[in-house]
C-alpha positions as CSV (number, residue, x, y, z in Angstrom):
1,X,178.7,-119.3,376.8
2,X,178.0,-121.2,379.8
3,X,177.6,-124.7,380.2
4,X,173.6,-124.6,380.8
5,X,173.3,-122.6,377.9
6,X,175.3,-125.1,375.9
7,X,173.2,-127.5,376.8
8,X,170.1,-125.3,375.6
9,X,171.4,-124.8,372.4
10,X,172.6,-128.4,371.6
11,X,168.5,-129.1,372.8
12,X,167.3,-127.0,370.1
13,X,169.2,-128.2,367.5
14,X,168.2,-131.5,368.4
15,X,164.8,-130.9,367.9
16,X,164.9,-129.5,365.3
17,X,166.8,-131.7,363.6
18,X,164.1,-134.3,364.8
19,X,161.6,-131.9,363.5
20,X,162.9,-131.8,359.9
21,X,163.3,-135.8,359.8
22,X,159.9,-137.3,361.0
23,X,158.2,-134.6,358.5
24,X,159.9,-135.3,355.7
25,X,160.3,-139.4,356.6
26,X,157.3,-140.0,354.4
27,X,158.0,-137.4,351.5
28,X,158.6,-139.1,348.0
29,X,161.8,-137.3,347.2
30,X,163.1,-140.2,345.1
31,X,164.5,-140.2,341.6
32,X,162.1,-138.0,339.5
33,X,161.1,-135.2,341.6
34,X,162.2,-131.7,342.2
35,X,162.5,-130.4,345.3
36,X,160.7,-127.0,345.6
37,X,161.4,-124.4,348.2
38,X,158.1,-123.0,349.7
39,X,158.2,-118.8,349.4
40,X,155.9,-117.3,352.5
41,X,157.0,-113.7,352.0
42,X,154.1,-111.3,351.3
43,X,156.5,-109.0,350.0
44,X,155.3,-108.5,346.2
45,X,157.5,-110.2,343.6
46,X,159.7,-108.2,341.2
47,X,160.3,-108.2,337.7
48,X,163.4,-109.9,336.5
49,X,164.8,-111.2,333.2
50,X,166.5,-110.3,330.3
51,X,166.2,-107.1,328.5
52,X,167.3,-108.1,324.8
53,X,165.5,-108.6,322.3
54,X,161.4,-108.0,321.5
55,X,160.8,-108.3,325.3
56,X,157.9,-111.1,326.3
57,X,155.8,-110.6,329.7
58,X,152.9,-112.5,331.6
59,X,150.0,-110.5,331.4
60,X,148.9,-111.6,335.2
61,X,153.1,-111.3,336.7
62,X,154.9,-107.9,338.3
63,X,156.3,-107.7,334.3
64,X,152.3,-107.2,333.3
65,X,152.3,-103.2,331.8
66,X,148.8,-103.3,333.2
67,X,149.8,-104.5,336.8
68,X,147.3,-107.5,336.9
69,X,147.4,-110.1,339.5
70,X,146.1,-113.3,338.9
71,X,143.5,-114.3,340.9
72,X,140.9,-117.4,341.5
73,X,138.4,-116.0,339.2
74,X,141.7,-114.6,336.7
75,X,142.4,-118.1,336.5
76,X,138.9,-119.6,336.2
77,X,138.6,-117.0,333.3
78,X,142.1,-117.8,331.8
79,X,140.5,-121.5,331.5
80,X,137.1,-120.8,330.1
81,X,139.3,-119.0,327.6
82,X,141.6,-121.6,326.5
83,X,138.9,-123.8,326.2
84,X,137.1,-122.3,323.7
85,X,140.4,-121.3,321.6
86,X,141.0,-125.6,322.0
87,X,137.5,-126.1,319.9
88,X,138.0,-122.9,317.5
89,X,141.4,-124.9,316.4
90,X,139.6,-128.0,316.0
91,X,136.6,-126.6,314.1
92,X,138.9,-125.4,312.1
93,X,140.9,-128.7,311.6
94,X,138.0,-130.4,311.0
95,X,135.7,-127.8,309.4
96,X,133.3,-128.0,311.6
97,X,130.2,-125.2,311.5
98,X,129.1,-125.0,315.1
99,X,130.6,-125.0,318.1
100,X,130.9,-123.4,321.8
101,X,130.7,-123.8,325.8
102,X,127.4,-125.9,326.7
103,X,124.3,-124.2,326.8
104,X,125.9,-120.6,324.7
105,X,125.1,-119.2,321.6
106,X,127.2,-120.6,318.4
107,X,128.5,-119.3,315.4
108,X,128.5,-120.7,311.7
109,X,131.6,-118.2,310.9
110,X,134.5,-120.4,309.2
111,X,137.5,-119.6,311.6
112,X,140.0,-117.7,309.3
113,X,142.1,-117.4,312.3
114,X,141.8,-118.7,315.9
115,X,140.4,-117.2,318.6
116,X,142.7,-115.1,320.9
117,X,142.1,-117.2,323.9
118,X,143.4,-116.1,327.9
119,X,146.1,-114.5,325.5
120,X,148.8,-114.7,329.0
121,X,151.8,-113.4,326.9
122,X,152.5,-109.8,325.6
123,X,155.3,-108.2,323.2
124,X,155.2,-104.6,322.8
125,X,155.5,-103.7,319.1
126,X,155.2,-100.1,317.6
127,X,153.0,-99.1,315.0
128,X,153.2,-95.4,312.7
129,X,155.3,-92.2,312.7
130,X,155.3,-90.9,315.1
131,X,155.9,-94.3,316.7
132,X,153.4,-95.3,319.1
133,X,153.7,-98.7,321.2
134,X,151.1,-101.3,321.8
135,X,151.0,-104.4,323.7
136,X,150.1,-107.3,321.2
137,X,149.4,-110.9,322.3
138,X,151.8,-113.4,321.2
139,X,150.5,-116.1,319.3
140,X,152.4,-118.7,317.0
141,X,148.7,-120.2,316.4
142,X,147.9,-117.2,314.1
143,X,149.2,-115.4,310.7
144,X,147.3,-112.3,310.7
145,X,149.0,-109.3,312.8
146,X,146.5,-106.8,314.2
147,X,145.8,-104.1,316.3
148,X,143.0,-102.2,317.6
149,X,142.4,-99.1,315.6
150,X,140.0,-96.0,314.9
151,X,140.3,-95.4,311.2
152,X,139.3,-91.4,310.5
153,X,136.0,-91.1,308.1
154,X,135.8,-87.8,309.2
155,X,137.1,-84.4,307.8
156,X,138.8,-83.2,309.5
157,X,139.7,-86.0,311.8
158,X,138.9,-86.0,315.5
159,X,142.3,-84.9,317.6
160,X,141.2,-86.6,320.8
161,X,143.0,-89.7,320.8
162,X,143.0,-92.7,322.7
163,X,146.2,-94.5,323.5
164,X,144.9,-98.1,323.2
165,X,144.2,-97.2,319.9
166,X,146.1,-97.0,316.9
167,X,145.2,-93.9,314.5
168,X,146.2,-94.4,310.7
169,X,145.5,-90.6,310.0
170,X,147.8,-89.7,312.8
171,X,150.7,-91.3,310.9
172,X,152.5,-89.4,308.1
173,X,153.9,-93.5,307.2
174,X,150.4,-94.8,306.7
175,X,149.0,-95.9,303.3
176,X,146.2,-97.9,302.3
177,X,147.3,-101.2,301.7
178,X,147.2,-103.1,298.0
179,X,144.6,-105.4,298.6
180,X,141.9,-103.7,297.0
181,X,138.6,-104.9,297.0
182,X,139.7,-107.7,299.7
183,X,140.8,-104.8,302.4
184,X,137.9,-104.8,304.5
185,X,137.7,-108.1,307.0
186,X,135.4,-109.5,309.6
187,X,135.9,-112.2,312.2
188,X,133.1,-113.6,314.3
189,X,134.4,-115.4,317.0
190,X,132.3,-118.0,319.4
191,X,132.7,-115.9,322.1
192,X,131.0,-113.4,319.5
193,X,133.8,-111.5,319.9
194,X,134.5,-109.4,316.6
195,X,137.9,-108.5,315.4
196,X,136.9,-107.0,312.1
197,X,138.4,-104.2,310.3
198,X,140.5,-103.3,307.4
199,X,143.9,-103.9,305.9
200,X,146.7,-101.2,306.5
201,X,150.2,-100.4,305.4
202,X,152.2,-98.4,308.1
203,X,156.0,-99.0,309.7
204,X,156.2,-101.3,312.4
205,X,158.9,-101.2,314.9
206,X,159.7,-104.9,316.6
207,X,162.0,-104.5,319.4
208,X,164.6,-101.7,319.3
209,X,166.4,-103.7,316.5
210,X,163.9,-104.0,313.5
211,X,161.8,-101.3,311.9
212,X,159.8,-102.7,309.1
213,X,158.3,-100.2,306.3
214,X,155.1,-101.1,304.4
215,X,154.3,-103.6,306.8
216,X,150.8,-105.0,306.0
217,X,148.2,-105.4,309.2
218,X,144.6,-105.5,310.1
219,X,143.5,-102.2,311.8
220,X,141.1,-103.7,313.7
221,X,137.7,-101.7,314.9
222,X,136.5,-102.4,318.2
223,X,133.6,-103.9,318.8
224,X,130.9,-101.7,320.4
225,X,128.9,-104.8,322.1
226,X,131.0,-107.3,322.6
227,X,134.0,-105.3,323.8
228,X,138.0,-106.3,323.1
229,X,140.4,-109.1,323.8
230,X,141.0,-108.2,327.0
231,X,144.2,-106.5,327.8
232,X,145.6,-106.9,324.8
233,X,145.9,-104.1,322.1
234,X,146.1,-106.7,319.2
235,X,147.6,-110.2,318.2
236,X,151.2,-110.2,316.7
237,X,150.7,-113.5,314.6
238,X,153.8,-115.8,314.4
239,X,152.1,-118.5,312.9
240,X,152.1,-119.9,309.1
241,X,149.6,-119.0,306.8
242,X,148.6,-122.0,304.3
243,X,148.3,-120.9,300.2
244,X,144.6,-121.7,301.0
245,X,144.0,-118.9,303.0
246,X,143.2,-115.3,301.7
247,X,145.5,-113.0,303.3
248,X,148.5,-115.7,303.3
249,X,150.5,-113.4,302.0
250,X,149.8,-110.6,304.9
251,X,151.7,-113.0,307.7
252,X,154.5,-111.8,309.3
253,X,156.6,-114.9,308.4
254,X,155.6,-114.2,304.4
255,X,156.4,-110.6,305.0
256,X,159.5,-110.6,306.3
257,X,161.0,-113.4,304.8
258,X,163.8,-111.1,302.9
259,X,165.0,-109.7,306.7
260,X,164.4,-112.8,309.0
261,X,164.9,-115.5,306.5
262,X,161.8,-117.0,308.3
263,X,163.5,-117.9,311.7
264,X,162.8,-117.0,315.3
265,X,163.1,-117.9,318.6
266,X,160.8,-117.4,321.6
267,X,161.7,-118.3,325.1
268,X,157.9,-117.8,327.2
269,X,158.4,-116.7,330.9
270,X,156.9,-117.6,334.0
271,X,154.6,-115.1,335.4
272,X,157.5,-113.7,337.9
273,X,160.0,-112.9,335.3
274,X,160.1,-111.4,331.6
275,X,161.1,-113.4,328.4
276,X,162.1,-112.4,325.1
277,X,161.8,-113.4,321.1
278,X,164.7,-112.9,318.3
279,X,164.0,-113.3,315.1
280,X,166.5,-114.5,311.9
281,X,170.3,-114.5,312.9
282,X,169.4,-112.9,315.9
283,X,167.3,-116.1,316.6
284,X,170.2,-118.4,316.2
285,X,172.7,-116.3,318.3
286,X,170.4,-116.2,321.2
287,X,168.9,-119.7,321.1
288,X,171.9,-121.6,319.9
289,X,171.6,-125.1,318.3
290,X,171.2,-127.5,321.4
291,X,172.4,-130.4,319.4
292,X,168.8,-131.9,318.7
293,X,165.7,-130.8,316.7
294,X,162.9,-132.5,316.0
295,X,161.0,-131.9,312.7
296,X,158.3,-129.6,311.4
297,X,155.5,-131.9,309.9
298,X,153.1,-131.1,307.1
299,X,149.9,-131.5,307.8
300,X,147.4,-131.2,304.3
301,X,144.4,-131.6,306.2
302,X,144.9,-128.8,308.2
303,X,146.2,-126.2,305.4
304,X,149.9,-126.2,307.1
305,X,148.5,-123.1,309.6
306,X,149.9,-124.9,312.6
307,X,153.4,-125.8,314.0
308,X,153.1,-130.1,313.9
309,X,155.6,-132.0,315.4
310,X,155.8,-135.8,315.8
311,X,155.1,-136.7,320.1
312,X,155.7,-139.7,321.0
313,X,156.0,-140.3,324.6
314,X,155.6,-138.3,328.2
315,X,157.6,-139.7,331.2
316,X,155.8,-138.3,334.7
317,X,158.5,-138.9,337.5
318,X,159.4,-142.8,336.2
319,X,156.4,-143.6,334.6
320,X,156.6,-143.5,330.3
321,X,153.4,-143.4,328.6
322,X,153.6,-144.0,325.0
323,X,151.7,-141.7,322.4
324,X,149.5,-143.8,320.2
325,X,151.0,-143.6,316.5
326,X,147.6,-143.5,314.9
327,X,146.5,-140.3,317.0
328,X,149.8,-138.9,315.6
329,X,148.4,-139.3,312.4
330,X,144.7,-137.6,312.7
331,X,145.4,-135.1,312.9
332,X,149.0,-134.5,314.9
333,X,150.4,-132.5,317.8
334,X,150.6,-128.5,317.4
335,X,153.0,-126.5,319.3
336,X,151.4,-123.4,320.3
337,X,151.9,-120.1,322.5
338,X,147.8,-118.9,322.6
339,X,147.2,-121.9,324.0
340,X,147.1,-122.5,327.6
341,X,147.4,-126.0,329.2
342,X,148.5,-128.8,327.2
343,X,145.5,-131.7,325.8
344,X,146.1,-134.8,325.8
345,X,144.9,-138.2,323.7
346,X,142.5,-139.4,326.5
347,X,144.2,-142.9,327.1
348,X,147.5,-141.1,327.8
349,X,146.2,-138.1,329.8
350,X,144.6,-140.5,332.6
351,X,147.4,-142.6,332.8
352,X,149.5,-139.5,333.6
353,X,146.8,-138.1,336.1
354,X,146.7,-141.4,337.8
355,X,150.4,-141.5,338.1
356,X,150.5,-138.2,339.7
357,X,147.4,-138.8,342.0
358,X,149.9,-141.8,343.1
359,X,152.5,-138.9,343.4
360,X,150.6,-136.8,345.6
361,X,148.9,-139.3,347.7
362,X,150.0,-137.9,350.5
363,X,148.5,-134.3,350.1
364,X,144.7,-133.6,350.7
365,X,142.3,-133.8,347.9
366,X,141.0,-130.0,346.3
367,X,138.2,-129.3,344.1
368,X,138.8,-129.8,340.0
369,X,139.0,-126.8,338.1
370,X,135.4,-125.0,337.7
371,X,135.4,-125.4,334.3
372,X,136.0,-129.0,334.5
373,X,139.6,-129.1,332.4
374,X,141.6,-129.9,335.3
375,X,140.6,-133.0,337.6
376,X,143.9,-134.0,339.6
377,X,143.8,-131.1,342.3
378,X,145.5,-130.8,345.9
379,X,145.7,-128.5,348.6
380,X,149.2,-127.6,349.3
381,X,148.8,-125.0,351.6
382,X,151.8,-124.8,354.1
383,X,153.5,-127.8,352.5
384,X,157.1,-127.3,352.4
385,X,159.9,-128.2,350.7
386,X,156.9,-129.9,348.0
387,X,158.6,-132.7,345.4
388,X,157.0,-131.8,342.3
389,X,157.2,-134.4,340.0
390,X,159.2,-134.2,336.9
391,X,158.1,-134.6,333.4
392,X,159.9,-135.3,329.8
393,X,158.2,-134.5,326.9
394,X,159.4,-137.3,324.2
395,X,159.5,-135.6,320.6
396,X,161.2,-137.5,317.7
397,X,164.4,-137.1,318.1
398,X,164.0,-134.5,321.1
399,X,163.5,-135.3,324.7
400,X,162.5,-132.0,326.6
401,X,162.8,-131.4,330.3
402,X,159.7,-129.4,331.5
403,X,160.6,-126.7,334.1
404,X,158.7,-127.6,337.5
405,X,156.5,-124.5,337.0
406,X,155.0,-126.3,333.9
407,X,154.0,-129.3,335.7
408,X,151.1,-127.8,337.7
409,X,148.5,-124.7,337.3
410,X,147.8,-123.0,340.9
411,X,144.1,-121.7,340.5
412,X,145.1,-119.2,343.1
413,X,148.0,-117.6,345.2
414,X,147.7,-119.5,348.4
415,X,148.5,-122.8,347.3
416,X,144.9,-124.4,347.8
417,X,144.5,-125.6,344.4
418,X,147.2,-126.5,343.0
419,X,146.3,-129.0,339.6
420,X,148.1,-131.5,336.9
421,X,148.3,-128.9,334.1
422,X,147.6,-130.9,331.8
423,X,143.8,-132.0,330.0
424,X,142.3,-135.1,327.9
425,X,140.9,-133.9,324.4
426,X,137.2,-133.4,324.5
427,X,137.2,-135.9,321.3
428,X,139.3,-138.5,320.7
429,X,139.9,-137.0,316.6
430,X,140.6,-133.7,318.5
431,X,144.3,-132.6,317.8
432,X,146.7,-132.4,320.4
433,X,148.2,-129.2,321.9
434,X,151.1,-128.6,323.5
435,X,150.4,-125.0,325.5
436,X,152.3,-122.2,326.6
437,X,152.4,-123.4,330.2
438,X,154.6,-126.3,329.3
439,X,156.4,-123.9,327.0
440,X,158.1,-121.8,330.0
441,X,161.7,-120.8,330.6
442,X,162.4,-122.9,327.1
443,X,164.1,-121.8,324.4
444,X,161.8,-122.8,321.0
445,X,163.4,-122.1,317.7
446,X,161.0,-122.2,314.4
447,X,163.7,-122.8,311.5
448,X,160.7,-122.8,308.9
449,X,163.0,-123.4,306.1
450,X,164.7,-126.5,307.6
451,X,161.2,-127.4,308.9
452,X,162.5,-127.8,312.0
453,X,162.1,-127.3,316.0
454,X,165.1,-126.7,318.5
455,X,164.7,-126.9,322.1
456,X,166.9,-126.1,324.8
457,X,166.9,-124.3,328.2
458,X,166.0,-120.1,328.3
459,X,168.2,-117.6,329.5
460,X,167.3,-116.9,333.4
């Protein structure tokens, strides 16, 4: 190399070491922040994660069996979604009669399970013999285990068949199930949505490691009007059914108590890789003990449908705000996967949003969310080397690290809206959610039993 171009060189690394310095000199990469790398490859993403277990994908990620891509409207639609799932639980907490988005029709339909919401995460399950797979939304906010179905009334029965659909005469398993003269069921949702049917008995094959005979589940008849759930086929329920409720005893939990000992684990992906849920022994294998649990509350009021656990704190970067003990009371905070963003008591969700408004000072402003969940919103387009803010979720007993993915909600692929995923409760006696967004790359083991909670770090 010669001496001038020496000199060249050494010039260039010069500047751009003085590049790198006097744009980041007024980043906050302090205690309390994680240092993200910014990814400008248009080069689509590709599907990674484990493949044990009942595999778990994100409807809108390369995983997706239906090669969706998330969008600006995807996500405006994912939120509409969640937000009327958020008032269906609390109707049903509270009892309430009517309820629904401003200025929509409303129902007076007593919830006897949620509705499905953005439904973002999919299992595939298999249903009959011959087995034939469908993709099922996973929700731990639900007992009842459906699928969408075309139950034969003619003779003989039609041989065309549809592959979203499940076919009970098609199955030399299938048997009516023992529920006689409770079989038949219908559902009115706000959305008025139907998911109304009638009670089955067929084998259902979980994963490649459980077959389950005489399983009980709702063969569900699409609606003609209304239309589905979306992408999903059906909703494999995970949640607990209260004595209350008429078809307690159809729940997954109930059904399998003898094989599973009522114990899984779910670890819920981001939208670039695949996750996975285990259930009984299995569970405990693959989502070892951590060292820390926090409990599994009752909760009367609400018929013990939901997963309650005792919150009392969120740290944002080094800012702790406290959890009022008398919100913890009326009614709790639920754990759930068919939820989306996280809600928060009011008082505690805007001191959060102000502390990470404080965070991201520096970035220009974006629009809120179009539904109005999410307020704090920035433009991040060609910001490198972003600190995201870190967050701790403070359960009794259990402090859990969010993964930096959790912390925001990008409303579209190029960064311009990139939002504090988390929301204040439409009413202050509202319960409080903890969604699936917050839920990523975590390992979350229900020990119903025990009444407990584990949480540790997924396998990535």
């Amino acid at each position: 190399m010669t001496g001038s171009s020496a000199l060249m060189a050494i010039g260039h690394i010069l500047m751009c070491y003085t590049l790198f310095f006097s744009f980041h000199a007024n980043k906050a990469f302090g205690y309390g922040a994680t240092v993200v790398e910014s990814n400008k490859s248009h080069a689509p993403p590709s599907c990674s994660g484990t493949t044990t277990g009942l595999r778990v994908v994100h409807k809108y990620g390369p995983c997706s069996p239906s090669g969706l891509k998330k969008t600006s409207a995807v996500a405006s639609q994912i939120l509409v979604q969640d937000k009327l799932r958020v008032r269906a639980m609390n109707s049903r907490l509270h009892n309430r009669r009517t309820i629904g988005l401003e200025g929509e029709g409303t129902t007076d339909t007593y919830l006897q399970n949620d509705l499905p919401g953005a439904g973002n995460f999919l299992v595939s399950v298999g249903f009959g013999t011959p087995l034939q797979s469908f993709n099922l939304a996973l929700d731990t906010g639900s007992y009842v285990t459906w699928v969408q179905c075309e139950p034969c009334t003619e003779s003989p029965c039609p041989q065309q068949q549809n592959a979203s659909l499940y076919y009970p005469s098609f199955s030399s398993t299938y048997s009516n199930a023992p529920c006689s003269p409770w079989c038949n069921y219908t559902q009115t949702y706000m959305d008025e949505s139907k998911s109304g049917g009638v009670f089955v008995l067929d084998t259902v094959s979980i994963g490649q490691d459980y077959q389950i005979p005489e399983f009980i589940f709702l063969c569900a008849v699409p609606d003609k009007e209304t239309g589905d759930f979306g992408e999903a086929d059906g909703i494999l329920g995970l949640g607990l059914a209260s004595s209350r409720d008429e078809f307690a005893t159809y729940s997954l939990a109930t059904q399998t108590a003898n094989l599973f000992g009522r114990v899984f684990c779910h670890c819920l992906p981001s939208s670039s890789n695949s996750g996975y849920v285990y259930f009984g022994e299995k569970a405990r294998e693959q989502c070892p003990f951590s060292g820390t649990y926090t409990r599994l509350l009752r909760n009367p009021a609400s018929g013990a449908n939901y997963y309650f656990v005792n919150l009392i704190a969120i740290t944002l970067g080094q800012k702790k705000v406290e959890v009022p003990s008398g919100i913890l009371s009326s009614p709790g905070t639920i754990i759930d996967s068919g939820t989306v963003i996280t809600h928060l008591p009011s008082s505690v969700y805007s001191e959060l949003s102000q502390e990470f408004d404080r965070l991201m000072s520096e970035f220009p402003l974006a629009n809120p969310s179009d539904d109005g969940v999410l307020k704090a919103c920035y433009n991040l387009v060609d910001q490198d080397n972003l600190a995201i803010p870190e967050m701790v979720l403070h359960f009794e007993n259990l402090d859990v690290n969010l993964d930096q993915t959790a912390v925001t909600w990008k409303g579209n692929d190029d960064m311009s809206q990139v939002c504090f995923a988390f929301a204040a409760k439409e009413n202050e006696g509202d319960v409080t959610i903890i969604g699936n967004h917050q839920q990523q790359k975590l390992n979350m083991l229900f020990n119903i039993p025990d009444q407990r909670l584990e949480v540790g770090p997924g396998k990535y």
